[in-house]
Backbone bond lengths (Angstrom), bond angles and torsions (degrees), N, CA, C in turn:
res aa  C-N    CA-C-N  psi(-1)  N-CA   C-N-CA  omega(-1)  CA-C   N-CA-C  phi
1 X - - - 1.463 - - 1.524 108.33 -
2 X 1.580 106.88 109.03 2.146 104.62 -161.67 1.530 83.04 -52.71
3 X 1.798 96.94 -76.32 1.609 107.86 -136.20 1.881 94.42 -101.63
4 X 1.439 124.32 31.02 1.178 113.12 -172.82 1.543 98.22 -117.50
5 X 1.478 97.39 129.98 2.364 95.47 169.00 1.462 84.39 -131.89
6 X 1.164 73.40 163.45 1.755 125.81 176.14 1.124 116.04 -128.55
7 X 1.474 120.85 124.88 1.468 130.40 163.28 1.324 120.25 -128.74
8 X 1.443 113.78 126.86 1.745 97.03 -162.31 1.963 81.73 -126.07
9 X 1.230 122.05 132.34 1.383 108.38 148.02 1.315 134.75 -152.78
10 X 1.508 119.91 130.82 1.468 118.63 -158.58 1.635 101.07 -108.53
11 X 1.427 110.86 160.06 1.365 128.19 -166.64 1.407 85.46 -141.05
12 X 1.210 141.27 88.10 1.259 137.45 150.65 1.727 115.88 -48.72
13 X 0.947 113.02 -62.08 1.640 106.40 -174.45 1.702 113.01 -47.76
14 X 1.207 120.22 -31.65 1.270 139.89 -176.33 1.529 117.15 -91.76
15 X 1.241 109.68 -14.99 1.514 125.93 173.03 1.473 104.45 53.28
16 X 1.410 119.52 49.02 1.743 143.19 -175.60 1.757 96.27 -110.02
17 X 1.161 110.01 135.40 1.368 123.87 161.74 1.317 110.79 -152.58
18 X 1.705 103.88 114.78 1.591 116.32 177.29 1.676 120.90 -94.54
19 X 1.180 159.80 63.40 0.813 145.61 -161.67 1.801 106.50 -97.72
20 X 1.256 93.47 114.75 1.382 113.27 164.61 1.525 133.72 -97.46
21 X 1.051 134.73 105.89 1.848 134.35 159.03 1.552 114.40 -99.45
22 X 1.234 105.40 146.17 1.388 125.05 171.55 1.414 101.30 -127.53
23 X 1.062 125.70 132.70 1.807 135.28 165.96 1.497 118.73 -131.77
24 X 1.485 123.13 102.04 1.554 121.23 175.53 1.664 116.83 50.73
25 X 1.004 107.65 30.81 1.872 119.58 -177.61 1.796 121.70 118.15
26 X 1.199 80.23 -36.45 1.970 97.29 179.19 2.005 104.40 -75.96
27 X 1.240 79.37 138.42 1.618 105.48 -167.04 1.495 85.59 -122.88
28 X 1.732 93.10 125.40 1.590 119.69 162.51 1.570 118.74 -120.82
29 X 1.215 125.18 82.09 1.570 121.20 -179.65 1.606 122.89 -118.11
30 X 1.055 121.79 125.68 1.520 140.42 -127.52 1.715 87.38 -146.09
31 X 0.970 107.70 99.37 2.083 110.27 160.67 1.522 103.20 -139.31
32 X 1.620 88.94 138.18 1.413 105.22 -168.33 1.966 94.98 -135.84
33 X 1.337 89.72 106.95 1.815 101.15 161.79 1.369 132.56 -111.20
34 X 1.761 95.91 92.16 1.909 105.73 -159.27 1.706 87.43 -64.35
35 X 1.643 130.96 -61.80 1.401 92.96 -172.83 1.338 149.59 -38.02
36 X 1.540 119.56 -24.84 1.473 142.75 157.49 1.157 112.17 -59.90
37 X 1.400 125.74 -40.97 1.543 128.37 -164.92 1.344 95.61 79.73
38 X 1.497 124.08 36.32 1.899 110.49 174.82 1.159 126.66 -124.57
39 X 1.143 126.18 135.84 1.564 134.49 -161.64 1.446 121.02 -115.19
40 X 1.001 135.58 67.68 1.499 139.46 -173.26 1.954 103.57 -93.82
41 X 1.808 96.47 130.18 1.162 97.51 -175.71 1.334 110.61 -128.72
42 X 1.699 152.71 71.11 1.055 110.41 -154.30 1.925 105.37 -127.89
43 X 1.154 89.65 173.55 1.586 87.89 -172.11 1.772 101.75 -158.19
44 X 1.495 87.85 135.30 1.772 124.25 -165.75 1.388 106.92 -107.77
45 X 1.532 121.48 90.75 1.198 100.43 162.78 1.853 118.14 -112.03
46 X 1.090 84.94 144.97 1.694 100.36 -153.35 2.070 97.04 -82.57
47 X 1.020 109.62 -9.85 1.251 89.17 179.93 1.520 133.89 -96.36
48 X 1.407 105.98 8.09 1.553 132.90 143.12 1.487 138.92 -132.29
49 X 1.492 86.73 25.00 1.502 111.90 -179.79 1.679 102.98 38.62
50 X 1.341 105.56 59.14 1.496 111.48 173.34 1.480 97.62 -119.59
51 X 1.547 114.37 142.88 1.488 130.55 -169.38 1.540 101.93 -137.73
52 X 1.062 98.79 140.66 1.792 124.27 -165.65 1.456 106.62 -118.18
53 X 0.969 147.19 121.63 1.501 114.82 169.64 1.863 82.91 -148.55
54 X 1.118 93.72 152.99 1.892 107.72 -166.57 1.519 98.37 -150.50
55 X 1.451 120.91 108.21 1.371 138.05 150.85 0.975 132.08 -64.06
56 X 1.192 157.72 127.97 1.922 150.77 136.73 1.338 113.34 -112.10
57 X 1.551 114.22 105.67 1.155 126.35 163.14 1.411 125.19 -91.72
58 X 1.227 124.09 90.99 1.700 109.32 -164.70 1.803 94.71 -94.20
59 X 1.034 158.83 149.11 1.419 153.77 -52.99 1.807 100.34 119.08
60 X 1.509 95.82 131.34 1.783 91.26 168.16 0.998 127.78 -68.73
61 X 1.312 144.40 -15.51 1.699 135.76 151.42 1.237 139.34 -91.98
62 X 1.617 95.55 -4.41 1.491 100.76 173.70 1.566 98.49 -176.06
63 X 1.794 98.06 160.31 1.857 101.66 -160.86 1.478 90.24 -113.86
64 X 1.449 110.86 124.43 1.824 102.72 176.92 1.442 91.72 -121.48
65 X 1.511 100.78 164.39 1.483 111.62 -164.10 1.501 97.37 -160.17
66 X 1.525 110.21 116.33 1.619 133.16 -153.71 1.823 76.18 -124.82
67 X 1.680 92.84 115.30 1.272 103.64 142.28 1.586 124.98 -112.44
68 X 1.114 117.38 137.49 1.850 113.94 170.74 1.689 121.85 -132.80
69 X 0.869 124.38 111.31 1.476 145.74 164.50 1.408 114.47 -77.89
70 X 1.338 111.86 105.04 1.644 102.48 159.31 1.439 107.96 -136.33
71 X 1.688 93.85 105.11 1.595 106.62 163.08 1.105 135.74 -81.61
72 X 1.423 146.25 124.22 1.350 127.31 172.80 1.465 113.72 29.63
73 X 1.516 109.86 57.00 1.444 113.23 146.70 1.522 93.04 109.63
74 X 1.047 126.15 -44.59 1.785 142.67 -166.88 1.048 108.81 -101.71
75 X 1.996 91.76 111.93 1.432 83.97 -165.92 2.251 89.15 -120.43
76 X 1.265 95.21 163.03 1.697 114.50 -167.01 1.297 101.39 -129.23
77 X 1.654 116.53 110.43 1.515 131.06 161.64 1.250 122.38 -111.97
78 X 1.508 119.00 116.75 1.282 148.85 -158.69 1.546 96.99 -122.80
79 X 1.256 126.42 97.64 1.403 146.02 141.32 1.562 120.25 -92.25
80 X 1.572 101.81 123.49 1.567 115.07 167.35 1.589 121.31 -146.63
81 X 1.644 103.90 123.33 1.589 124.53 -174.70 1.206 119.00 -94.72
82 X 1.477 102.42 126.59 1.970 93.60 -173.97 1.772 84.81 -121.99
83 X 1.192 99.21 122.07 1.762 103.27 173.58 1.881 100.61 -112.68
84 X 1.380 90.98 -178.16 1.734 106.72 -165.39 1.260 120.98 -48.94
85 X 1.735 115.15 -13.47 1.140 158.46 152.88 1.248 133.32 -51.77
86 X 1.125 118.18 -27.39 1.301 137.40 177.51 1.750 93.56 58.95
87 X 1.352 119.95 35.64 1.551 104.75 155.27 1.275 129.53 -93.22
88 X 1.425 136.18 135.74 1.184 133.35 178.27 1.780 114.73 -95.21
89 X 1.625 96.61 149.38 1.400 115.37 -165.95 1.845 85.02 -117.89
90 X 1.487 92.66 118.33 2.048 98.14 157.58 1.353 119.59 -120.71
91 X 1.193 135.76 124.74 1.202 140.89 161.61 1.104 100.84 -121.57
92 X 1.820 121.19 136.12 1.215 144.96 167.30 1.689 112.58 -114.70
93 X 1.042 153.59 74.94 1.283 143.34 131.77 1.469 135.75 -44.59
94 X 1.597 100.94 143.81 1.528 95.12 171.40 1.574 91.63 -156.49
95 X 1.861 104.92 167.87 1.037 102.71 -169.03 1.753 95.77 -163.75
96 X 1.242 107.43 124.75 1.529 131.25 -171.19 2.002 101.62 -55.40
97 X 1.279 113.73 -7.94 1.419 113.52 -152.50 1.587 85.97 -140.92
């Protein structure tokens, strides 16, 4: 694999899992920390310089979940709150710039 790595790495005692890919410019990196309850997912692809990046932080009183899209300039924020309540919070933004 010339220009392709892989990095995968787990910490069991720590309940950490890093898994990293790179492929021909595109960046795939994926860390997940169940002791935190945190979920970070994000991914770069370089061949329209469009960036994705997607959060889930779930939290002891409530699970929030941050999505963000930014395509070619336009970017889309999707936030949603689930509290003890089971009420949900939506915000959708977008923005030409």
């Amino acid at each position: 694999m010339d220009t392709k790595m892989f990095l995968t790495q787990t910490n069991m005692a720590a309940n950490v899992f890093l898994t990293q890919t790179n492929m021909d410019a595109k960046m795939f990196l994926t860390q997940t920390n169940m002791a935190a309850n945190v979920f970070l997912t994000q991914t770069n692809m370089d061949a329209n310089a469009n960036m994705f990046l997607t959060q889930t932080n779930m939290d002891a009183n409530a699970n929030m979940f941050l999505i963000q899209t930014n395509m070619d300039a336009n970017v889309f924020l999707t936030k949603q709150t689930w509290n003890d309540k089971q009420t949900t919070q939506y915000e959708h933004l977008y923005s030409p710039y």
